[in-house]
GUVOLO-644015 format. One record per residue (C-alpha): chain; residue number from 1; x, y, z. Coordinates in steps of 0.1 Angstrom, whole numbers, plus 2048, in hexadecimal, padded with zeros to 3 digits. Example, Ala and Ser with C-alpha at 12.3 -4.5 7.8 and 13.67 -1.06 7.14 Angstrom:
<recs>
REC:A:1:87B:7D3:84E
REC:A:2:889:7F5:847
</recs>
This chain:
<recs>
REC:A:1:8B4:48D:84E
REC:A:2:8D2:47E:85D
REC:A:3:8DD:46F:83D
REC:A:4:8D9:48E:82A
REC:A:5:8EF:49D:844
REC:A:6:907:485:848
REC:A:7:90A:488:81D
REC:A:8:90D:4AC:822
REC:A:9:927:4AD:836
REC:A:10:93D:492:823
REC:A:11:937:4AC:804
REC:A:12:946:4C7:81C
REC:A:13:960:4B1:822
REC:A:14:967:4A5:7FB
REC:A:15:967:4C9:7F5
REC:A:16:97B:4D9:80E
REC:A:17:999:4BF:804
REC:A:18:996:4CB:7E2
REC:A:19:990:4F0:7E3
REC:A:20:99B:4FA:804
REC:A:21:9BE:4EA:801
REC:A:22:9C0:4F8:7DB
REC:A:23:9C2:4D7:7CA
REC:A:24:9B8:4D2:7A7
REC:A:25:9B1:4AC:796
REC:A:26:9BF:48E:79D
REC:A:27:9D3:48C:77C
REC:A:28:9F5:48E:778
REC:A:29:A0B:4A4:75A
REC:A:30:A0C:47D:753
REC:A:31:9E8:474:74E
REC:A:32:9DC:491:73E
REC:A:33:9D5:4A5:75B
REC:A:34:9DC:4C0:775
REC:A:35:9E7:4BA:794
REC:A:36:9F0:4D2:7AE
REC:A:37:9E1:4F4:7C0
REC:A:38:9C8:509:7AB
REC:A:39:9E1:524:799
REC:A:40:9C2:52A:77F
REC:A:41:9C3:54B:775
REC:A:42:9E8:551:781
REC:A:43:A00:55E:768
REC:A:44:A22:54E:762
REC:A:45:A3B:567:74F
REC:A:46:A58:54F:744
REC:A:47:A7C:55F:735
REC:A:48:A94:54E:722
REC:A:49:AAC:550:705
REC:A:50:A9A:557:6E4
REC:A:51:A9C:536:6C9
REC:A:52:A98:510:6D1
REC:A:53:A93:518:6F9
REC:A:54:A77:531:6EE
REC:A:55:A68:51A:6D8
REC:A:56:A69:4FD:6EE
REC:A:57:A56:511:706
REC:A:58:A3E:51E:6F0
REC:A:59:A35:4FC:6E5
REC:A:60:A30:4F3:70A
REC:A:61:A1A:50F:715
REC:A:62:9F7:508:704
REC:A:63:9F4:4E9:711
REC:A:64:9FD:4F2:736
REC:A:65:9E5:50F:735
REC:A:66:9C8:4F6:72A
REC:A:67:9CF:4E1:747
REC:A:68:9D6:4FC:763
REC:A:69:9C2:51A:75A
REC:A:70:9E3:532:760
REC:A:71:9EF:549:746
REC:A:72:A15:545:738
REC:A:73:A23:562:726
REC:A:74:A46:55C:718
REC:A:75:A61:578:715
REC:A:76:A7A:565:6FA
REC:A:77:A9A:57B:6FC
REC:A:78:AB7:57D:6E3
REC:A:79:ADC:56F:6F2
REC:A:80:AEB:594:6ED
REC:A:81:AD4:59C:705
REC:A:82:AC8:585:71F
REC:A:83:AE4:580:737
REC:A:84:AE0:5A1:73E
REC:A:85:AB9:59F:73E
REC:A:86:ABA:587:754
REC:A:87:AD1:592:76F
REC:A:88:AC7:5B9:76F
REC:A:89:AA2:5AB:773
REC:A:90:AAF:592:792
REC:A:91:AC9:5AE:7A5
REC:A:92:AAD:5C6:7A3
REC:A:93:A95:5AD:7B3
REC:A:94:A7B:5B1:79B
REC:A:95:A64:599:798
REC:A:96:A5D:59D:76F
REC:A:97:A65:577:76B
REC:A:98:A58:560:781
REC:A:99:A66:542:76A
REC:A:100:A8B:545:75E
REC:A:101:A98:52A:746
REC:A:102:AC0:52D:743
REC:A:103:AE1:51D:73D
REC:A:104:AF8:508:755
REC:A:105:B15:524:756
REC:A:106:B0B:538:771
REC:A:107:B00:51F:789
REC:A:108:B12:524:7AA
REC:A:109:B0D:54A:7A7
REC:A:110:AE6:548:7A6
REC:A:111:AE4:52C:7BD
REC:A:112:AF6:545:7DA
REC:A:113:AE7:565:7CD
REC:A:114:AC5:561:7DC
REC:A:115:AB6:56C:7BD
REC:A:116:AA8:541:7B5
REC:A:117:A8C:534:7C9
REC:A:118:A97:511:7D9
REC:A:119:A80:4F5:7CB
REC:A:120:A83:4DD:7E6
REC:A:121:A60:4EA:7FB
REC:A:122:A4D:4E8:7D8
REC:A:123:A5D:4C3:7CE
REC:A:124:A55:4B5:7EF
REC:A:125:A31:4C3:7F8
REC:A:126:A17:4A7:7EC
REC:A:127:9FB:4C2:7E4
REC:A:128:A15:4D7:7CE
REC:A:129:A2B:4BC:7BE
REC:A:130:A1D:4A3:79E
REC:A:131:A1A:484:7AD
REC:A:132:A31:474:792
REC:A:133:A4A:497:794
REC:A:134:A65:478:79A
REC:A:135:A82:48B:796
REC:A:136:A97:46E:79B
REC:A:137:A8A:46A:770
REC:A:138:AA3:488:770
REC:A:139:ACB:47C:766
REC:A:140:AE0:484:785
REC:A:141:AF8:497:779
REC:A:142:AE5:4B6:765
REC:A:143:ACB:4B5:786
REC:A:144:AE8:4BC:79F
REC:A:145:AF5:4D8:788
REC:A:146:AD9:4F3:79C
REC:A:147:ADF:4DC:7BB
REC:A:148:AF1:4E6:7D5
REC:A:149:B05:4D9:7F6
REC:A:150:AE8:4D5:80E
REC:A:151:AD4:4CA:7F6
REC:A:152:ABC:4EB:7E9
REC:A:153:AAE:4E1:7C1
REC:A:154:AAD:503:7B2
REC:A:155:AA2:4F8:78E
REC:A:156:A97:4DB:779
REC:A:157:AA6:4D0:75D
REC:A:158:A98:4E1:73C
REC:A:159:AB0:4D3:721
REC:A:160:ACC:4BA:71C
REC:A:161:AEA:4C8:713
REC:A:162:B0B:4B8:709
REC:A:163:B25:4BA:6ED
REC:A:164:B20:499:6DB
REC:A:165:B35:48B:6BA
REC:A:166:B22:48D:69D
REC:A:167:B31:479:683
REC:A:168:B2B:471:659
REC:A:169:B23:44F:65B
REC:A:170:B1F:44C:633
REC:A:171:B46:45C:632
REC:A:172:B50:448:64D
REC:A:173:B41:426:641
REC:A:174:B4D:42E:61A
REC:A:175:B5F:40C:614
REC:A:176:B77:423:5FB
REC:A:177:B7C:439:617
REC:A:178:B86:421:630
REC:A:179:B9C:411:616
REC:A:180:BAE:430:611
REC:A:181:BB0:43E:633
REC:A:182:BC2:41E:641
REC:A:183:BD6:421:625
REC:A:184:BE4:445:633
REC:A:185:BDC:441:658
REC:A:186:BE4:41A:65D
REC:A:187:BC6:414:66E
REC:A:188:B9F:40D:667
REC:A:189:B88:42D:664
REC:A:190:B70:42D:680
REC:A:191:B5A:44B:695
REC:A:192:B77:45A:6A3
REC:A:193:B80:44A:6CD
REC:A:194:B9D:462:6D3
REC:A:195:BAB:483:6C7
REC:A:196:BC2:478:6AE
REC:A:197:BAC:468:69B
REC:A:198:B93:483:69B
REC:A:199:BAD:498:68D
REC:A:200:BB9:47D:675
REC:A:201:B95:47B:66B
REC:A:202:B93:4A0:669
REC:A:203:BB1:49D:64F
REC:A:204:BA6:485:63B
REC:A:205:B8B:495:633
REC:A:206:B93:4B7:62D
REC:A:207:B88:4BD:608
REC:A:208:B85:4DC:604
REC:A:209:B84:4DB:5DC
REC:A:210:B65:4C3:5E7
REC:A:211:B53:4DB:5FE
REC:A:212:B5C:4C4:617
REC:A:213:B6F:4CB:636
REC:A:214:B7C:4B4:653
REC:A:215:B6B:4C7:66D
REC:A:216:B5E:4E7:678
REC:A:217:B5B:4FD:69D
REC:A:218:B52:521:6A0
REC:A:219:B70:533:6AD
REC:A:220:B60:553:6B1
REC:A:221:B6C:563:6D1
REC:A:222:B4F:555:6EA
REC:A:223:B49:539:705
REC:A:224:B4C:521:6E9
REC:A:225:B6F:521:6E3
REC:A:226:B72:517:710
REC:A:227:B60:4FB:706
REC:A:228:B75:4ED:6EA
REC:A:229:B95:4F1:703
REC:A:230:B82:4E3:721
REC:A:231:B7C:4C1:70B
REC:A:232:BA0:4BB:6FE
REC:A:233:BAD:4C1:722
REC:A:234:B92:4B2:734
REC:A:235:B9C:490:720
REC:A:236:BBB:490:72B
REC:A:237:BAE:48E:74D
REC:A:238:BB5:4B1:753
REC:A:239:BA2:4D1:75E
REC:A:240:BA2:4F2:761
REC:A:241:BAA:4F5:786
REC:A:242:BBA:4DC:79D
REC:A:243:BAB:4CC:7C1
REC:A:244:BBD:4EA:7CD
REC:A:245:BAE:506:7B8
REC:A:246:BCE:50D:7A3
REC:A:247:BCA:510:77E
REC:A:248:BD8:4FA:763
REC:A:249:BDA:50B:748
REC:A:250:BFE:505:740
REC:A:251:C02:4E4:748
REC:A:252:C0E:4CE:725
REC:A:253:BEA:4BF:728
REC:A:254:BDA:4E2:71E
REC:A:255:BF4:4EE:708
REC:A:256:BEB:4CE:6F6
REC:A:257:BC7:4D5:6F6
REC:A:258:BCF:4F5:6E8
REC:A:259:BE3:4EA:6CF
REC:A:260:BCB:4D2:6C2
REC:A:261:BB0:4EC:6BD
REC:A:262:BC7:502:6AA
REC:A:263:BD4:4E4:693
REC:A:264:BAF:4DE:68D
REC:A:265:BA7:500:681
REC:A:266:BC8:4FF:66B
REC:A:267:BC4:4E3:65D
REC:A:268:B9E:4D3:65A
REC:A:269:B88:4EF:65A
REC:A:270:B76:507:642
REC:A:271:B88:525:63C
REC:A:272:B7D:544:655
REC:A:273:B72:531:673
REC:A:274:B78:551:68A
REC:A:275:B55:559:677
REC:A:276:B42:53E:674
REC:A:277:B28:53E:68F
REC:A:278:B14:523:6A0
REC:A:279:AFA:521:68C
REC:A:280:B0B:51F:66A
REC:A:281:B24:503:674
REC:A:282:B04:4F5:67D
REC:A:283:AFB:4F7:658
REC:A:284:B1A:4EE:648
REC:A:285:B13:4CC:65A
REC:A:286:AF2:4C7:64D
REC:A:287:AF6:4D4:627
REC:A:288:B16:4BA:628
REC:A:289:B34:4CE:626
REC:A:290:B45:4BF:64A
REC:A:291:B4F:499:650
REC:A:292:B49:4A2:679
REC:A:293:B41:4B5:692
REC:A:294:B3E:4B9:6B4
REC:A:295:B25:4CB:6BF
REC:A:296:B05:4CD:6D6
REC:A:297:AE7:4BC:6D3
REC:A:298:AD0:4D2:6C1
REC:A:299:AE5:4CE:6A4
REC:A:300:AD0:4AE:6A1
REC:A:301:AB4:4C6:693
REC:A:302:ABF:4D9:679
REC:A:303:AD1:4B5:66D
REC:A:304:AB0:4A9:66D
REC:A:305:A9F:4C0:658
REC:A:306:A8D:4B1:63C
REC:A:307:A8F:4D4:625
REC:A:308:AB3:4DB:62D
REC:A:309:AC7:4C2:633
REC:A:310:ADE:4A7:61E
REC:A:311:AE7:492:63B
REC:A:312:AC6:484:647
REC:A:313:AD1:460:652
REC:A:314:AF4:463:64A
REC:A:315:B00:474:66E
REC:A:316:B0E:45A:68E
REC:A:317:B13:466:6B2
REC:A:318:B2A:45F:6CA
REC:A:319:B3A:468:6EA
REC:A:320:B58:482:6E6
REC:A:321:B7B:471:6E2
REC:A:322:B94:46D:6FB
REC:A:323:BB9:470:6F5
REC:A:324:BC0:449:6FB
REC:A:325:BAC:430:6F4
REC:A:326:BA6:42A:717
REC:A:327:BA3:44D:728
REC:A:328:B8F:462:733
REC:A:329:B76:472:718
REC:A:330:B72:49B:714
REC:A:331:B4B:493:719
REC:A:332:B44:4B7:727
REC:A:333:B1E:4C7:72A
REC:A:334:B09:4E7:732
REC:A:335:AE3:4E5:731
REC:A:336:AC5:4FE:738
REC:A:337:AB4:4FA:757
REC:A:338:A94:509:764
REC:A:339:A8D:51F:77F
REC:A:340:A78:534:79A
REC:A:341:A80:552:79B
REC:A:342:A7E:55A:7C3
REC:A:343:A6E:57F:7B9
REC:A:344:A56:56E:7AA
REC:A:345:A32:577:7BA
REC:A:346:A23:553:7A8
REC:A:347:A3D:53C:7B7
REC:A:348:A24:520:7B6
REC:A:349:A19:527:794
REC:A:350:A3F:527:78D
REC:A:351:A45:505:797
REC:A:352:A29:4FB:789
REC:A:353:A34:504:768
REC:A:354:A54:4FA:769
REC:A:355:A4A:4D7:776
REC:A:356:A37:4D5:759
REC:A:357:A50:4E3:743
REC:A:358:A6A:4C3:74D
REC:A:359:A50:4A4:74F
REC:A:360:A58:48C:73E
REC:A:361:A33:494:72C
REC:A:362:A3F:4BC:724
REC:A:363:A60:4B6:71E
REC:A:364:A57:49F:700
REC:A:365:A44:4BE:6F3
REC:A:366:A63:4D3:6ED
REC:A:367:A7B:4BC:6DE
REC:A:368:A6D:4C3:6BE
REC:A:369:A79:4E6:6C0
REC:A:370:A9D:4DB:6CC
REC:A:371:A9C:4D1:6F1
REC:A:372:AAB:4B6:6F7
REC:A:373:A9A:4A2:714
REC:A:374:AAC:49E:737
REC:A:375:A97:480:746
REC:A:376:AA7:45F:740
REC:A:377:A7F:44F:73A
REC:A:378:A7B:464:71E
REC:A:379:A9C:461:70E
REC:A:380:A98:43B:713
REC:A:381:A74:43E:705
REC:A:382:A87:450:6E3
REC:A:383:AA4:440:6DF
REC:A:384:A9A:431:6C2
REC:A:385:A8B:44E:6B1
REC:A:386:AA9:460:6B7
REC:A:387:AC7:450:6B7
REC:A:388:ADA:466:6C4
REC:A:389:ACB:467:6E7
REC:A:390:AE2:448:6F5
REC:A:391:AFF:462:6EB
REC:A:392:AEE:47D:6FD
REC:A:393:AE4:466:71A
REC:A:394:B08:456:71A
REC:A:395:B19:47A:71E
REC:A:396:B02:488:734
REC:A:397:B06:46D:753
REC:A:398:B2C:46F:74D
REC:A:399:B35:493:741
REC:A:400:B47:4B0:752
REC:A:401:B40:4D1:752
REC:A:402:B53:4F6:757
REC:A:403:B5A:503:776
REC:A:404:B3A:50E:78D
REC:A:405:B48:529:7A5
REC:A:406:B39:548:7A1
REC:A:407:B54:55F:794
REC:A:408:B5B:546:775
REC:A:409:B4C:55A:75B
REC:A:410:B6A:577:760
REC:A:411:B80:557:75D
REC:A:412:B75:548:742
REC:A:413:B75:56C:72E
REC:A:414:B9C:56E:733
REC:A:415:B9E:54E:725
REC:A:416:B8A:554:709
REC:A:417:B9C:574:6FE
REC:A:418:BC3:563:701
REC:A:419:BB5:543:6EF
REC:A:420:BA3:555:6D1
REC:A:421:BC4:568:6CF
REC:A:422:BDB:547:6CE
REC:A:423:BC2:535:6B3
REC:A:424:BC9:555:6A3
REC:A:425:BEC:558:69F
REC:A:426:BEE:578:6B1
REC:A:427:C02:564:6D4
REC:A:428:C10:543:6D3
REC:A:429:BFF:52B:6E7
REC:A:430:C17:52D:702
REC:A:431:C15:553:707
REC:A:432:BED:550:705
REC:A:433:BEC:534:722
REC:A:434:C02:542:739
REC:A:435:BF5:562:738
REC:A:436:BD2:552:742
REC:A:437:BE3:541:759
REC:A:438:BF5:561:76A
REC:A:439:BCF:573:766
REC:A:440:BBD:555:776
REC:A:441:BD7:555:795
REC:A:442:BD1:579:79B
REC:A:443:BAC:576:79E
REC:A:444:BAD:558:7B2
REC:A:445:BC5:56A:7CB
REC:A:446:BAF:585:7C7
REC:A:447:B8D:573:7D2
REC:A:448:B9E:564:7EC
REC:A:449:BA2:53B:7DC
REC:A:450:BC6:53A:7DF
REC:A:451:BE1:54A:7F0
</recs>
């Protein structure tokens, strides 16, 4: 009897550990388990921007349900409308979404509004956290992006985001064409290292009685046109703001930048780029009609595409030029990170899923459908499957970004409407900059950043 009792009682104790602490398996996302508190049965609703981050998660849900038990139900949401999805749902403190997936530009203003539930307690509690979570995997510079001073993680990394050079390596390569273009340009014909030659390149190549242009960028009046700027400046070693918080918008170094984007569309585009959106400058890559591009990472896919595209094989990557051969480069990323929302009433669930969502076992998932991966394990792992990821790593551990303080986005729209109006001809560029300038100094006496 006393053995029977002692056995009894280890059972108790076997089971109590398991059930009465809420752990499930042994297994790690890793080994093809499930590790963490019981969330069976839970339901996860997850929002995000309708397209590849829909898909990605899409692909990622049956699997975690298998594992877990929980319930995922995905609310994919078009771009017209998910900013303000997103943030009506959050000031309202609904909980409607307990997992948000979204973009680096509003970082600093959800990380202070409350509305994001801190990581940290999740990350660091051994019955919560996969034992191989290792978010060391994670590159430092997209993880400290929903970072913050003292430290609180208010998101993983979901995708890898980063404008990289994508080049024609069978124009490039063309013994004719190298034999002509150091003809004209006196020097050898090479993925472009600095500015000039990227517009030299651009020029060269602008055929348009070919259906072949030098380059292409959407100038569209959007966030896009921010980032082209931010580049050309940001390779001169110069930003948007200064230590002190004053802008630089008309120093020579961003009347240059400016410039340079304007002589681009002028001379080595297709015709009507103020119309050409993201998508189709996407396609005019991969059908063949532009020598290069920069652009981000998912471009990779539609290149890729065995039923579309004429440049399978034919594309190079590289980091974005600098303006000397030994300067700084415009290397310059976003990214979409996932979150908690802190109205959510299945915060562990939440976690759960996300932690899932960036393993380096889910993230390989979603790559397929565009997602570039943010560990540097995985994009080691791939690196020769897809080339392009030792651009993508390369930029990511050096790249800048745009400003983070919460008010940007009413900065950044100022200079979005004066630059669409220089690249338009309707100011020149010195009337567009300084009246960004004069706008930006307002608002930052205004919110109190300078005197």
């Amino acid at each position: 009897m006393e053995f029977k009792r002692g056995a009894l009682i280890f059972i108790f104790l076997i089971f109590s550990a398991v059930f009465f602490t809420g752990i499930v398996g042994a297994e790690s996302w890793a080994d093809g388990g499930y590790y963490g508190p019981d969330i069976s049965g839970k339901t996860v609703t997850v929002l995000t921007l309708d397209g590849e981050l829909s898909d990605g998660v899409k692909a990622q849900i049956p699997e975690f349900e298998a594992r877990t038990g929980a319930v995922v139900e995905l609310v994919p949401t078009p771009a017209a409308t998910f900013n303000q999805e997103l943030f009506t749902n959050l000031a309202a403190g609904s909980a409607a979404y307990d997992v948000i997936i979204f973009h680096a530009d509003f970082s600093t203003t959800l990380m202070r509004s409350g509305w994001l539930e801190p990581l940290n307690k999740y990350i660091n509690d051994p019955d919560i956290a996969d034992p191989n979570l290792n978010i060391d995997d994670f590159l430092e510079p997209p993880f400290n992006i929903y970072k913050d001073d003292e430290g609180d993680i208010y998101a993983l990394p979901y995708k890898g985001d980063a404008y990289i050079y994508f080049y024609r390596k069978d124009l490039i390569n063309d013994p004719d064409e190298k034999e002509k273009f150091k003809e004209e340009y006196g020097y050898e014909l090479q993925p472009a290292e600095t500015w000039q030659q990227y517009m030299d390149i651009a020029e060269f190549f602008q055929r348009p009685e070919e259906n072949l242009y030098g380059s292409v960028y959407t100038a569209e009046k959007g966030s896009f046109l921010v980032f082209y700027l931010a580049m050309r400046m940001y390779a001169q070693d110069t930003k948007f703001f200064d230590e002190n918080m004053q802008p630089q918008l008309t120093t020579p170094e961003a009347v240059k930048a400016a410039e340079a984007l304007k002589w681009e569309m002028e001379n080595s585009t297709p015709p009507n780029i103020t119309d050409v959106t993201f998508d189709q400058m996407n396609s005019m890559f991969a059908e063949g009609e532009i020598a290069q591009i920069i652009q981000w990472p998912g471009v990779a896919k539609v290149i890729n595409n065995e039923e579309t595209s004429n440049v399978i094989d034919k594309v190079g990557t590289a980091n974005l030029p600098s303006w000397t051969e030994d300067g700084p480069s415009g290397d310059i990323m976003g990214g979409w990170f996932a979150h908690v929302s802190n109205h959510s009433q299945n915060k562990v669930a939440a976690y759960k899923f996300i932690e899932w969502a960036t393993s380096g076992t889910g993230e390989k998932i979603k790559i397929p459908a565009g997602n570039d991966p943010v560990r540097k394990s995985t994009l080691n792992e791939l690196r020769n499957e897809r080339p392009m990821y030792d651009a993508l790593k390369n930029v990511l551990l050096n790249a800048n970004t745009l400003p983070k303080f919460p008010e940007w986005n009413e900065f950044q729209q100022v200079l979005i409407n004066q630059l669409h109006s220089y690249i338009t001809g309707s100011k020149t560029v010195n009337e567009a900059l300084e009246s960004t300038q004069n706008q930006w100094e307002t608002k930052l006496e205004d919110y109190g950043y300078i005197e």
